[in-house]
N, C-alpha and C positions, 0 to 999 in steps of 0.2 A: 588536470583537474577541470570537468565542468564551470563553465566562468556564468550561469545564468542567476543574477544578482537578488531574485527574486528568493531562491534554497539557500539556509544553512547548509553548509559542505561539512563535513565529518570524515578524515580521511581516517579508515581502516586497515590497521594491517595484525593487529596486535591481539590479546585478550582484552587490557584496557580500552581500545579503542572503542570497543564493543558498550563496555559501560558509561564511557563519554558518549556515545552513541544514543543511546539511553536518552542519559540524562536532559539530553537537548531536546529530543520528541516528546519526555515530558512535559517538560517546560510549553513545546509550541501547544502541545495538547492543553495545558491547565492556562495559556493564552485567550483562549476560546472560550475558555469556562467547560470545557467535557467532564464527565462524570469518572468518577474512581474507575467503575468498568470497561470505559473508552477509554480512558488513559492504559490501564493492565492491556488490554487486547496491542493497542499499541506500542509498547513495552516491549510483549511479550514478541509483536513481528518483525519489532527491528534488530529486538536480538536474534531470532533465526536467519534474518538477512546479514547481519554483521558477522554472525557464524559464517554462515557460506562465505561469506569473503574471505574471512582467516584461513578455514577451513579449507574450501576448494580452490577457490581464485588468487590465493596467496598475496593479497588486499583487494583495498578497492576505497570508493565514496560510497558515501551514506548522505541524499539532501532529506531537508525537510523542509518543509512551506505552508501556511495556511491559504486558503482557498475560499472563494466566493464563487459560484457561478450561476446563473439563472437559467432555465429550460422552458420552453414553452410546450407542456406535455403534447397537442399535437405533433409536432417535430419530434417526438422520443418514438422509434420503431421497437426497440427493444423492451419486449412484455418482460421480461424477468425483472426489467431498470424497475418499468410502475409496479410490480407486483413487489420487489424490496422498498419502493418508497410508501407503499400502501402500509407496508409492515412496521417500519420503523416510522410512521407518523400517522397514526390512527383516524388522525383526527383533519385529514387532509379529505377535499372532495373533488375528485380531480375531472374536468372535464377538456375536449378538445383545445380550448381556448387558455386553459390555465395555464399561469406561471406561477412558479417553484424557483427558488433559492435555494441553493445548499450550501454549506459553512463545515469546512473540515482541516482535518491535515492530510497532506501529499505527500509520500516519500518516496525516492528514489533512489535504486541501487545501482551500483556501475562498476565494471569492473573489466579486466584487459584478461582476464584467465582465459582458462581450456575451451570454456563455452560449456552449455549444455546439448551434447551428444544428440538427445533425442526429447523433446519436451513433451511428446503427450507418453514417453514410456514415465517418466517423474511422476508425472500426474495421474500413473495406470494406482489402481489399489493393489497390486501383487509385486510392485517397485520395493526397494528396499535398497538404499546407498550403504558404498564398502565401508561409509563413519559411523553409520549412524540407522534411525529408523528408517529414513527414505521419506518422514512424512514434513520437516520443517515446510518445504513451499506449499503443499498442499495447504497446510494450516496456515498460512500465512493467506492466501486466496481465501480460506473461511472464513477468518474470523476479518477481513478487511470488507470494502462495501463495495470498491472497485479495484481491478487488478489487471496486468497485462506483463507481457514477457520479450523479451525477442532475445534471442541466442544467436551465433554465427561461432560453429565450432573453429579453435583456434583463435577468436576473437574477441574470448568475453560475452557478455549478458548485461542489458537492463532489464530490470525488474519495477514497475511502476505499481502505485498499489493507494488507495485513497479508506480515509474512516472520516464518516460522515458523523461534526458534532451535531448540527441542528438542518433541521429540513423545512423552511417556510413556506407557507402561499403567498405568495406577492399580489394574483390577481385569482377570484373565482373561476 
């Protein structure tokens, strides 16, 4: 097991584990104060990652953790980052010198299976898994705010993935 003190650990191997699973992302999510909607979206992707654990990886963990971090939008390269922080906080005016807070939950998937084979054919749109629709990780990358993968077949998968409650300015 992951020993970084900072996640809730949730060992997965079962159907319950799944809904234990759940229940604890809730909880960090309505921690924060997030909305009905952040909470569902979050709900909804740790149960497709606790699925794949049962499902494919035959267990695994599941952490979760809240999050604080600050950016100083100069240092952000990545247009897509400002152009979702532009979206989910209207009311933001961002120039080079600005800094930004963000306040979320982190989760984390782990697990010792097969690995995944090929990770941009998962993520192709004509995918389709031997369980299932083929689309759980996809939807799990949509509906979260940041996400990332690494596979090593024969070795398992993490899965990292972020839902942002609140996005502040700190400085103009």
């Amino acid at each position: 097991m992951p020993q970084d003190s900072d996640y809730l650990w949730v060992n997965v191997a079962k159907e319950h584990d799944v809904y234990r699973a759940r229940f604890k992302a809730k909880q960090a999510c309505e921690s924060l104060g997030m909305g009905s909607y952040e909470v569902a979206i979050v709900e909804t992707s740790v149960s497709e990652l606790g699925w794949n654990l049962v499902v494919h990886a035959k267990g695994g963990m599941l952490g979760f953790r809240s999050f604080k971090d600050s950016y100083r939008v100069g240092g952000i390269k990545d247009r897509d980052f400002i152009r979702t922080l532009r979206y989910k906080n209207r009311s933001l005016i961002l120039h080079e010198d600005s800094e930004i807070q963000i306040e979320g939950v982190e989760i984390v998937s782990v697990d010792n299976g097969p690995g995944i084979l090929d990770i941009e054919v998962v993520f192709s749109e004509s995918y389709v898994s031997k369980t299932g629709l083929g689309r759980g990780l996809k939807s799990v990358k949509g509906m979260m705010d940041e996400f990332a993968i690494l596979s090593s077949q024969g070795k398992g998968a993490l899965i990292w993935c972020r839902k942002w409650a609140r996005i502040n300015q700190v400085s103009p």
